[in-house]
DOSE-408642 format. One record per atom (N, C-alpha, C): residue number from 1; atom name; x negated, y negated, z negated; residue in three letters. Coordinates in Angstrom, 2 decimals, padded with zeros to 5 digits. Each point is the difference from the previous one (the first is absolute). Example, Ala and Ser with C-alpha at 12.3 -4.5 7.8 and 13.67 -1.06 7.14 Angstrom:
BEGIN
     n   atom         u         v         w   res
     1      N   -013.19    005.69   -007.80   ALA
     1     CA    000.89   -001.19    000.00   ALA
     1      C   -000.90   -001.20    000.00   ALA
     2      N    000.35   -001.05    000.72   SER
     2     CA   -000.82   -001.19   -000.06   SER
     2      C    000.77   -001.09   -000.73   SER
//
This chain:
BEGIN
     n   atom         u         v         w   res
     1      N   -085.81   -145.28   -134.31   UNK
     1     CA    000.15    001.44    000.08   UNK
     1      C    000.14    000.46    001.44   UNK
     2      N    000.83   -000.78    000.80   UNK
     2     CA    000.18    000.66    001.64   UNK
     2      C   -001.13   -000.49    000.61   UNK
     3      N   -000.78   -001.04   -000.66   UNK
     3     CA   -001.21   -000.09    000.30   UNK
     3      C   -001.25    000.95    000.28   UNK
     4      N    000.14    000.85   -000.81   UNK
     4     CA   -000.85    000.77   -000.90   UNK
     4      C    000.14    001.13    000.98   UNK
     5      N    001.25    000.49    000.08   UNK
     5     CA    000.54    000.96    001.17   UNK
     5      C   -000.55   -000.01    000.94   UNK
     6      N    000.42   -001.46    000.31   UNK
     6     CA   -000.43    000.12    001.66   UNK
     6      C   -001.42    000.21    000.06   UNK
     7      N   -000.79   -000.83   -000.73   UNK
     7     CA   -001.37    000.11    000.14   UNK
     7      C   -000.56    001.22   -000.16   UNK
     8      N    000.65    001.35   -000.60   UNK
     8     CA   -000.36    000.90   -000.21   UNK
     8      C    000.41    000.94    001.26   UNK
     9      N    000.73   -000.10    000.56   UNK
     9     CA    000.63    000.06    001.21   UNK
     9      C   -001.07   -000.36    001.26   UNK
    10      N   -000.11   -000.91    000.23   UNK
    10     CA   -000.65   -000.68    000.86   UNK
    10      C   -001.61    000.81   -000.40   UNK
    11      N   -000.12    000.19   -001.15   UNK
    11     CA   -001.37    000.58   -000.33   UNK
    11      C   -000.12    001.49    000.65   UNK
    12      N    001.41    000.56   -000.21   UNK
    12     CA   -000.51    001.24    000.02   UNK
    12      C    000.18    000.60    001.46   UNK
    13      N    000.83   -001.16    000.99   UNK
    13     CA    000.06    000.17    001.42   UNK
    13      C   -001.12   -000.10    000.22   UNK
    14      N   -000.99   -001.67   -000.15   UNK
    14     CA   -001.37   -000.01    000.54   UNK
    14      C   -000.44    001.46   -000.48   UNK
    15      N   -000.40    000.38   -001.18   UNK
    15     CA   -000.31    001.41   -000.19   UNK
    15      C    000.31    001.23    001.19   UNK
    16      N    001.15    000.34   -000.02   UNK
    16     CA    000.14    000.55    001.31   UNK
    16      C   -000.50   -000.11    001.13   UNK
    17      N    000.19   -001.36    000.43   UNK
    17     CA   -000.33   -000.40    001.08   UNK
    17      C   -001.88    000.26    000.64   UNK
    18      N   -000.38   -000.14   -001.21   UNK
    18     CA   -001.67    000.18   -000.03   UNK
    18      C   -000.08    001.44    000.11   UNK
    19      N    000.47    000.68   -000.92   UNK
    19     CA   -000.50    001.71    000.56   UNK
    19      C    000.81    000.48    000.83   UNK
    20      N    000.74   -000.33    000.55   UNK
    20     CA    000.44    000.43    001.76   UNK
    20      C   -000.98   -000.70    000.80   UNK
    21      N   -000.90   -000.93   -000.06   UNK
    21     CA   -000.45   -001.10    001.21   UNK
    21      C   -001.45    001.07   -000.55   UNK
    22      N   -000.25    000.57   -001.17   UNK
    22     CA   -001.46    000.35   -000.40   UNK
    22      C    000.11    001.74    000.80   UNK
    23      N    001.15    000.74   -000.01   UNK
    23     CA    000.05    000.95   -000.06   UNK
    23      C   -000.35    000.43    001.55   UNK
    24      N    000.11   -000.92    001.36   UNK
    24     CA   -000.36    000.58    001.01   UNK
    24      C   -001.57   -000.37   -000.32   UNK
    25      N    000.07   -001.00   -000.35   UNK
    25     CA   -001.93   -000.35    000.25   UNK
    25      C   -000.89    001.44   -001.06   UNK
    26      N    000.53    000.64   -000.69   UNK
    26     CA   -000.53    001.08   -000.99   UNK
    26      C    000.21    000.90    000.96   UNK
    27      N    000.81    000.23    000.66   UNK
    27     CA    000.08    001.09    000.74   UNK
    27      C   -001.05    000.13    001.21   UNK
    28      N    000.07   -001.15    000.95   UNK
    28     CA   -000.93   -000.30    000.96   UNK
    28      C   -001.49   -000.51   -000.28   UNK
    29      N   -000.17    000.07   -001.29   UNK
    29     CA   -001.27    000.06   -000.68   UNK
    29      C   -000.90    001.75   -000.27   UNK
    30      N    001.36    001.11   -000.36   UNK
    30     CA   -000.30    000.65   -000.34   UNK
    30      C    000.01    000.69    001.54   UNK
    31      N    000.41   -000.08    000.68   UNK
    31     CA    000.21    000.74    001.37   UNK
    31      C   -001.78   -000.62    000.82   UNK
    32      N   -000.01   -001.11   -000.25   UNK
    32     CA   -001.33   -000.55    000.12   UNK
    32      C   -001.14    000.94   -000.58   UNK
    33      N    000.11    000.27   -001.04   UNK
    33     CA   -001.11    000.46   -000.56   UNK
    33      C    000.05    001.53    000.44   UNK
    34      N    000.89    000.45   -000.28   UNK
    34     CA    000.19    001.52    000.76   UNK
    34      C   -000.29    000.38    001.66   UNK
    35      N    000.13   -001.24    000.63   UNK
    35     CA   -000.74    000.10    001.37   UNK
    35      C   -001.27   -000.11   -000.10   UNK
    36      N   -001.07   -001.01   -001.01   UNK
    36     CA   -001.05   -000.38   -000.20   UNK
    36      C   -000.61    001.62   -000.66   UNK
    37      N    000.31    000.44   -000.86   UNK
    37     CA   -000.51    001.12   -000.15   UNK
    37      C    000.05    001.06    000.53   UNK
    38      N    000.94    000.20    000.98   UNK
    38     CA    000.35    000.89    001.19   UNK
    38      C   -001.35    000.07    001.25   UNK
    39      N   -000.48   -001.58    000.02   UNK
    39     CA   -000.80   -000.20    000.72   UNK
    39      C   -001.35    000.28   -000.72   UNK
    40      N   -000.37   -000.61   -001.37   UNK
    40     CA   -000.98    000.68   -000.64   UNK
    40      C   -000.55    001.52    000.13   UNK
    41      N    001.06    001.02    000.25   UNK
    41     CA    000.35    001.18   -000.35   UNK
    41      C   -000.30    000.74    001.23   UNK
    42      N    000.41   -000.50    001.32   UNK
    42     CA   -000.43    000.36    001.22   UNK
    42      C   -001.62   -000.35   -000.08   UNK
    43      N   -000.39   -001.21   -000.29   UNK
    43     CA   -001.38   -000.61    000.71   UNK
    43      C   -001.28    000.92   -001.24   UNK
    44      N    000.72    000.21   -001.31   UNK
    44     CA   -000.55    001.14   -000.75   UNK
    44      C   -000.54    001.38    000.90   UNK
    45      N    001.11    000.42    000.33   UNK
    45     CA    000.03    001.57    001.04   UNK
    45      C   -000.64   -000.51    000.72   UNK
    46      N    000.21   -001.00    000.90   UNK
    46     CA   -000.91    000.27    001.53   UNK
    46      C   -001.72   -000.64   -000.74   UNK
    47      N   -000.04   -000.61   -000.93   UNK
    47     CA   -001.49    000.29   -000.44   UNK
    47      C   -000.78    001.13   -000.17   UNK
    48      N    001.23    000.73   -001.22   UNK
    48     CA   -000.61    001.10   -000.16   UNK
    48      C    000.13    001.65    001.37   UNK
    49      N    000.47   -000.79    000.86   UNK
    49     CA   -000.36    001.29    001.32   UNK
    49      C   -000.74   -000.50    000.43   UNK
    50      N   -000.55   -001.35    000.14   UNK
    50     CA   -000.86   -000.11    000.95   UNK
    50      C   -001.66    000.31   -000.84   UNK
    51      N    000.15   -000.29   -001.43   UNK
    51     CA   -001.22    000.44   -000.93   UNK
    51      C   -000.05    001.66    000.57   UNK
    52      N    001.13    000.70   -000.07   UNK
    52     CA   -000.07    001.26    000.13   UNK
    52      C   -000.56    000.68    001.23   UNK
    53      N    000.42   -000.50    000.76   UNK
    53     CA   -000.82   -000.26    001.35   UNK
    53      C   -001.66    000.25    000.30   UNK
    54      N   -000.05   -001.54   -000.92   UNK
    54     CA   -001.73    000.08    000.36   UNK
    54      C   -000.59    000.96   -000.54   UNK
    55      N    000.58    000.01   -001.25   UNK
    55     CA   -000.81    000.94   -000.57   UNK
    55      C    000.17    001.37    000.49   UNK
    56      N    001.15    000.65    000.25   UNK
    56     CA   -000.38    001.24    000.91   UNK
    56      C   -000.77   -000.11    001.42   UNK
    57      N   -000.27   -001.21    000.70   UNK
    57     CA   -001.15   -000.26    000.55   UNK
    57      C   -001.14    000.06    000.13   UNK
    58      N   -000.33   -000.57   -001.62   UNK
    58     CA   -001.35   -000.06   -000.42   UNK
    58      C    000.13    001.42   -000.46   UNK
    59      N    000.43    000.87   -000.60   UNK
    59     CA   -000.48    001.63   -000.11   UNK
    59      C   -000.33    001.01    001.06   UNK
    60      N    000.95   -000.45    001.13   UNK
    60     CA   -000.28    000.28    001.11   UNK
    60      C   -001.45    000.04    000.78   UNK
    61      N    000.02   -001.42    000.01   UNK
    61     CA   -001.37   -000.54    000.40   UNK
    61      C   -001.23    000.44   -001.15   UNK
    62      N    000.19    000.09   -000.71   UNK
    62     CA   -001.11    000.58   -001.53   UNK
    62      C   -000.21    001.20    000.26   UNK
    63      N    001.45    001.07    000.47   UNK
    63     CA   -000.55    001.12    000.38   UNK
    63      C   -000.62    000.61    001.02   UNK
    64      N    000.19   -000.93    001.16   UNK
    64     CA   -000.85   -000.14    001.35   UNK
    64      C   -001.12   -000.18   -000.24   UNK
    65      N   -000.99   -000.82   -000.86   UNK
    65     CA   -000.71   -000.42   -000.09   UNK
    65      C   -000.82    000.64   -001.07   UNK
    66      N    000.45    000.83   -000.95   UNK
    66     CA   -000.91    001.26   -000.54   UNK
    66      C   -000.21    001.11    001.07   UNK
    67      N    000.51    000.21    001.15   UNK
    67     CA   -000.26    000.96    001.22   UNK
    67      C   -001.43   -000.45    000.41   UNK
    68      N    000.01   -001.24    000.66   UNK
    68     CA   -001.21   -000.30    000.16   UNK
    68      C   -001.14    000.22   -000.87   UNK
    69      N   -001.04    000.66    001.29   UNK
    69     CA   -000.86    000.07   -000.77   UNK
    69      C   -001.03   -001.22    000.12   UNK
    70      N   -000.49   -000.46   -001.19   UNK
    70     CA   -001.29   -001.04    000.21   UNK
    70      C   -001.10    000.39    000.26   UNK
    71      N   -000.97   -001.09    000.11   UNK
    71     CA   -001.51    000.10    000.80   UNK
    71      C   -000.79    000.95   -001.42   UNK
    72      N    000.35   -000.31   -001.26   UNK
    72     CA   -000.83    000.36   -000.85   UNK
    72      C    000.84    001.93    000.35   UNK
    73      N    001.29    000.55   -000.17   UNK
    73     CA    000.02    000.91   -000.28   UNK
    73      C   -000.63    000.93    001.35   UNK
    74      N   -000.18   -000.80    001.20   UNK
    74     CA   -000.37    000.50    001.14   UNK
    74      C   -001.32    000.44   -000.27   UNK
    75      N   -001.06   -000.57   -000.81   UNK
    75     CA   -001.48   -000.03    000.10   UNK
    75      C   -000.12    001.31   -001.51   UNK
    76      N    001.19   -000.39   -000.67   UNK
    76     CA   -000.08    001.73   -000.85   UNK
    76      C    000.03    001.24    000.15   UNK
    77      N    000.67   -000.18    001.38   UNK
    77     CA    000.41    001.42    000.67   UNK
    77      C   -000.97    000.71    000.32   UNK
    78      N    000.17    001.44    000.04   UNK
    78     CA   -001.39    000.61    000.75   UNK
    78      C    000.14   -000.05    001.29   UNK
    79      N   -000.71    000.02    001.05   UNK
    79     CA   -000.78   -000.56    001.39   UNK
    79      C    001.31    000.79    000.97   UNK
    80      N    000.24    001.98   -000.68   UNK
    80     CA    000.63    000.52    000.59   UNK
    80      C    001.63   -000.50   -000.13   UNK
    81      N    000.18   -000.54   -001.11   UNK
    81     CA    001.54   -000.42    000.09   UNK
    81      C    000.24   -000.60    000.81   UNK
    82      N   -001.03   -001.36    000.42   UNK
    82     CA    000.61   -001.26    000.86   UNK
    82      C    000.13    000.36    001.46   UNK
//
């Protein structure tokens, strides 16, 4: 019977003993991952400004480039426009 005790004893210290020794590694797991997605989360944004970027670039440049006039609309014109 004090057998039984103790062993139950001894069981339920190791018990303890394991989720105090588990409880920083859960924590510094989860602090881990919350930096990891922190970083996801930045490198997200600076993708999407730099997509945002080009592409107001390329409209830019698209709209520069309907100004120009080409060789074909030059030869449509009448003689007095050009």
């Amino acid at each position: 019977m004090a057998q039984e005790i103790n062993q139950k004893i001894l069981s339920y210290s190791n018990s303890q003993k394991q989720q105090h020794s588990q409880l920083p590694q859960k924590e510094s797991m989860e602090i881990i991952t919350q930096e990891y997605q922190n970083l996801i989360d930045k490198f997200s944004q600076e993708i999407f400004q730099a997509k945002q970027i080009k592409k107001e670039k390329n409209e830019k440049r698209s709209e520069r480039l309907k100004n120009i006039p080409t060789f074909t609309n030059l030869l449509q014109k009448p003689q007095l426009d050009r």
